[in-house]
DRENDO-1510 file (C-alpha; in Angstrom, 1 decimal, always signed):
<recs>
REC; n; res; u; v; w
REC; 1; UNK; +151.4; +101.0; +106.4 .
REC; 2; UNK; +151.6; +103.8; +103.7 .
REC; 3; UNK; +148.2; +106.2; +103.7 .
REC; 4; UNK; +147.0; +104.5; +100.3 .
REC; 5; UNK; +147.3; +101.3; +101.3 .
REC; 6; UNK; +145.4; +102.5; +105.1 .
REC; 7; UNK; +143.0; +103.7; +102.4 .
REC; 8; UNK; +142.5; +100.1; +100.3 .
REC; 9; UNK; +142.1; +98.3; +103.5 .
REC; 10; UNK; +139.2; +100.5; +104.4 .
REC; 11; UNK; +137.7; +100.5; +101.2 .
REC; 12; UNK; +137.8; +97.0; +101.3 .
REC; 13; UNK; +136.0; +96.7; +105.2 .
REC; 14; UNK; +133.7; +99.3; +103.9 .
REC; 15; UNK; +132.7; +97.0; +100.4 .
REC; 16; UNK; +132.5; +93.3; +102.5 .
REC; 17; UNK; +130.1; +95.6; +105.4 .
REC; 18; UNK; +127.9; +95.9; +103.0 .
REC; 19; UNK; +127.8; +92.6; +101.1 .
REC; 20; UNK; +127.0; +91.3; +104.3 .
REC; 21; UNK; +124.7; +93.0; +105.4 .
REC; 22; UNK; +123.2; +93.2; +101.8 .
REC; 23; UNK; +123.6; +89.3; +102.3 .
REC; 24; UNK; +121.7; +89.6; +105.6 .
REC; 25; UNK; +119.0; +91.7; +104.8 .
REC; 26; UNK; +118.1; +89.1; +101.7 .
REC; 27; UNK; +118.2; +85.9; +104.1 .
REC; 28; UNK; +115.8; +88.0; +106.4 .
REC; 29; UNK; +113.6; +88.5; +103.1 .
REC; 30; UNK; +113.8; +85.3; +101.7 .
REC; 31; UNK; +112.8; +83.6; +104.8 .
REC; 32; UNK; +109.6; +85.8; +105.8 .
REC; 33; UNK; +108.2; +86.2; +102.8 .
REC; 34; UNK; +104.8; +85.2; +101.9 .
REC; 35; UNK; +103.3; +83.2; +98.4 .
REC; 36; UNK; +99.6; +82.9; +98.0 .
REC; 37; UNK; +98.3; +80.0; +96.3 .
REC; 38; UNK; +94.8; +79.0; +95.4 .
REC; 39; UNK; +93.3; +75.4; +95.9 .
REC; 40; UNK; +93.9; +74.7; +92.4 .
REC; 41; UNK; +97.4; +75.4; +92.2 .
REC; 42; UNK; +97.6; +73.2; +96.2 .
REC; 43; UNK; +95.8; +70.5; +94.1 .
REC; 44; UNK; +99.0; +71.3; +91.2 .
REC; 45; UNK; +101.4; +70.3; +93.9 .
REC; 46; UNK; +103.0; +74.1; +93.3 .
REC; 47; UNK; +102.3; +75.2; +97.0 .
REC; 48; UNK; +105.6; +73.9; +99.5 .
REC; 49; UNK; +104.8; +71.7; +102.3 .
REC; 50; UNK; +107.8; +72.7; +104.4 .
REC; 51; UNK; +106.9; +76.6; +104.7 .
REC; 52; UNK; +103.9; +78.4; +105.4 .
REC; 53; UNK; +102.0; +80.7; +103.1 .
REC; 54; UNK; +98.6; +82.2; +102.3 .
REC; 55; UNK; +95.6; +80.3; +100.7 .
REC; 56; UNK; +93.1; +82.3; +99.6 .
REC; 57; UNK; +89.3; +81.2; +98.0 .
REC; 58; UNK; +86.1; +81.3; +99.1 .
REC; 59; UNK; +84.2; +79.7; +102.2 .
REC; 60; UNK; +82.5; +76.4; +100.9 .
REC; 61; UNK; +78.2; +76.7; +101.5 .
REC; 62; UNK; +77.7; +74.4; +104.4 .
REC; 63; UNK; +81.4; +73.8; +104.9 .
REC; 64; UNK; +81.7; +75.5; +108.1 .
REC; 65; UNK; +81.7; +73.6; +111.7 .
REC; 66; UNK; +83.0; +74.5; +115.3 .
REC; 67; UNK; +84.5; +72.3; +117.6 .
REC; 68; UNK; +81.8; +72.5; +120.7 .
REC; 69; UNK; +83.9; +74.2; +123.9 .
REC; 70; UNK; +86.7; +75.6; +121.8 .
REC; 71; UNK; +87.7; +78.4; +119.2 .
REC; 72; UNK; +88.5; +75.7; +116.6 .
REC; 73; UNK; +86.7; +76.0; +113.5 .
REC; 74; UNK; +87.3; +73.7; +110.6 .
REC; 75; UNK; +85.9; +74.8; +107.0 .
REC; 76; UNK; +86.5; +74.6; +103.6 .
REC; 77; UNK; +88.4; +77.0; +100.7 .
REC; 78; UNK; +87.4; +76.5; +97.1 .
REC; 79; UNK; +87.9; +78.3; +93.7 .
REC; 80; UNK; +85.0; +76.2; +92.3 .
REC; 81; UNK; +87.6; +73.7; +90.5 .
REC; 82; UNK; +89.0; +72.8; +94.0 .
REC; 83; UNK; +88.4; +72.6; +97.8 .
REC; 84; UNK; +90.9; +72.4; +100.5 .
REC; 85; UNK; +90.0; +71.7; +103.8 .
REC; 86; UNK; +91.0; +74.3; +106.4 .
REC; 87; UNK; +91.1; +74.3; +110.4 .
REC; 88; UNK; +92.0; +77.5; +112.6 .
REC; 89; UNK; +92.0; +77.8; +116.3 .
REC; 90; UNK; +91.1; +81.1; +117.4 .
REC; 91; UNK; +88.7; +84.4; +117.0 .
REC; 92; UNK; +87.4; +85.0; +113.6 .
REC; 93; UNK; +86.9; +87.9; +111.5 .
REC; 94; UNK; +83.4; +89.5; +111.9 .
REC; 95; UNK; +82.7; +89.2; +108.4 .
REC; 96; UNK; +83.5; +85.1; +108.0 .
REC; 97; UNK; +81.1; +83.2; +106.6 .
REC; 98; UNK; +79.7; +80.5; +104.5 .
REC; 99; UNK; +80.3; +82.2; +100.7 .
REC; 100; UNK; +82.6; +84.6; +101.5 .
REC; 101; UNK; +86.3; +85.5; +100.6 .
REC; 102; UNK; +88.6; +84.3; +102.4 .
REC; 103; UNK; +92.7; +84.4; +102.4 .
REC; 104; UNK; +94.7; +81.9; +105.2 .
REC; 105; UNK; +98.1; +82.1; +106.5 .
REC; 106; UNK; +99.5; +78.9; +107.6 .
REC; 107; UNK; +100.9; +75.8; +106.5 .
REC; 108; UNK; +99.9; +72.8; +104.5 .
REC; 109; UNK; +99.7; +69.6; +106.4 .
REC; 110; UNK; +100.9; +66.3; +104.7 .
REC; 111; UNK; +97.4; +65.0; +104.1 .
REC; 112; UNK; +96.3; +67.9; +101.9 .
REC; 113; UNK; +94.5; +69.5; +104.4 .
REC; 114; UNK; +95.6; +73.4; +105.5 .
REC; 115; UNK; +96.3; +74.7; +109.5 .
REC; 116; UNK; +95.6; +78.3; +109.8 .
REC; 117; UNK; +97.4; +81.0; +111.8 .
REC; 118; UNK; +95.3; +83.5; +110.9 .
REC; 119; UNK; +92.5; +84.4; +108.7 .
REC; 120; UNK; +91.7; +87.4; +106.8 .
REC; 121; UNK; +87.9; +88.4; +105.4 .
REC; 122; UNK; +87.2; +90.8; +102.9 .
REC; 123; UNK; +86.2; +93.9; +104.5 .
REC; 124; UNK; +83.1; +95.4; +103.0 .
REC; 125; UNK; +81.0; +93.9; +99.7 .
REC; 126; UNK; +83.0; +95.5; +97.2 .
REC; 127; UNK; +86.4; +94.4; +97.8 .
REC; 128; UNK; +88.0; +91.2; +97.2 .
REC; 129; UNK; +92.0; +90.7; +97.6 .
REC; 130; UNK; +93.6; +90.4; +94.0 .
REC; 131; UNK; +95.3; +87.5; +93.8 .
REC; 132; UNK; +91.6; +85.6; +95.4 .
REC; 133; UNK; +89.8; +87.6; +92.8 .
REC; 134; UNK; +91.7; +85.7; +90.0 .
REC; 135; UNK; +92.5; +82.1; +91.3 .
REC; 136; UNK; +88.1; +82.4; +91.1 .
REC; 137; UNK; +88.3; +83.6; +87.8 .
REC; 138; UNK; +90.5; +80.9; +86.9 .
REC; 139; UNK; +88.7; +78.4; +89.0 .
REC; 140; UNK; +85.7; +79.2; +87.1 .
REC; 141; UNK; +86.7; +78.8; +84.2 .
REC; 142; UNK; +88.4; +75.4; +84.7 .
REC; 143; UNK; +85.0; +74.2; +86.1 .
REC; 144; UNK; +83.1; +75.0; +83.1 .
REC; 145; UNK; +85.3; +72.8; +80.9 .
</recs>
């Protein structure tokens, strides 16, 4: 082989490496990435049922009951236009509770109701994740019409 053709052929190895691994590194991306949805937009039909991702809201007054003997809890996630029922085995946050915010990883079941791999509470008064700031606001102002 003549040196420029030795030359092409690595040029060539060097350009399909990295379209694979540019290939790659998408797949990975595309396949642990995250959407948060509110109960309105779950209500929409927008939010998949095959995949997981993050529901976020606020926990419905009087919504809240534990399973006696277990870590399952079962509650429920509105944006004041729309509730979705939620159930999560394991420890809470500290700061759950009845009226607070609330964002959900996990996976919508096939009768509208959400399992929960983990949950997330806001972590002092003043803050409130963005996106569960404005599915309220929205929420809100859906209710009043």
């Amino acid at each position: 082989m003549t040196p420029r053709r030795q030359r092409m052929v690595l040029i060539g190895l060097v350009v399909a490496g990295v379209a694979v691994s540019a290939a790659l590194a998408l797949q990975a991306f595309r396949e642990n990435v995250l959407f948060f949805f509110s109960p309105t937009e779950i209500a929409a039909g927008n939010a998949p049922v095959e995949r997981g991702f993050r529901l976020g809201g606020m926990v419905a007054d009087g919504s809240v009951a534990r399973t006696e003997g277990s870590l399952t809890i079962d509650f429920v996630v509105t944006d004041y236009a729309h509730s979705i029922p939620v159930s999560y085995t394991g420890v809470l946050p500290d700061l759950f509770g009845e009226g607070q915010g609330v964002v959900a990883r996990g996976q919508l079941n096939e009768d509208g109701s959400f399992t929960a791999e983990e949950i997330l509470a806001k972590h002092d008064e003043n803050y409130m994740p963005p996106e569960v700031a404005e599915a309220l606001e929205r929420g809100r102002a859906a209710g009043t019409q």
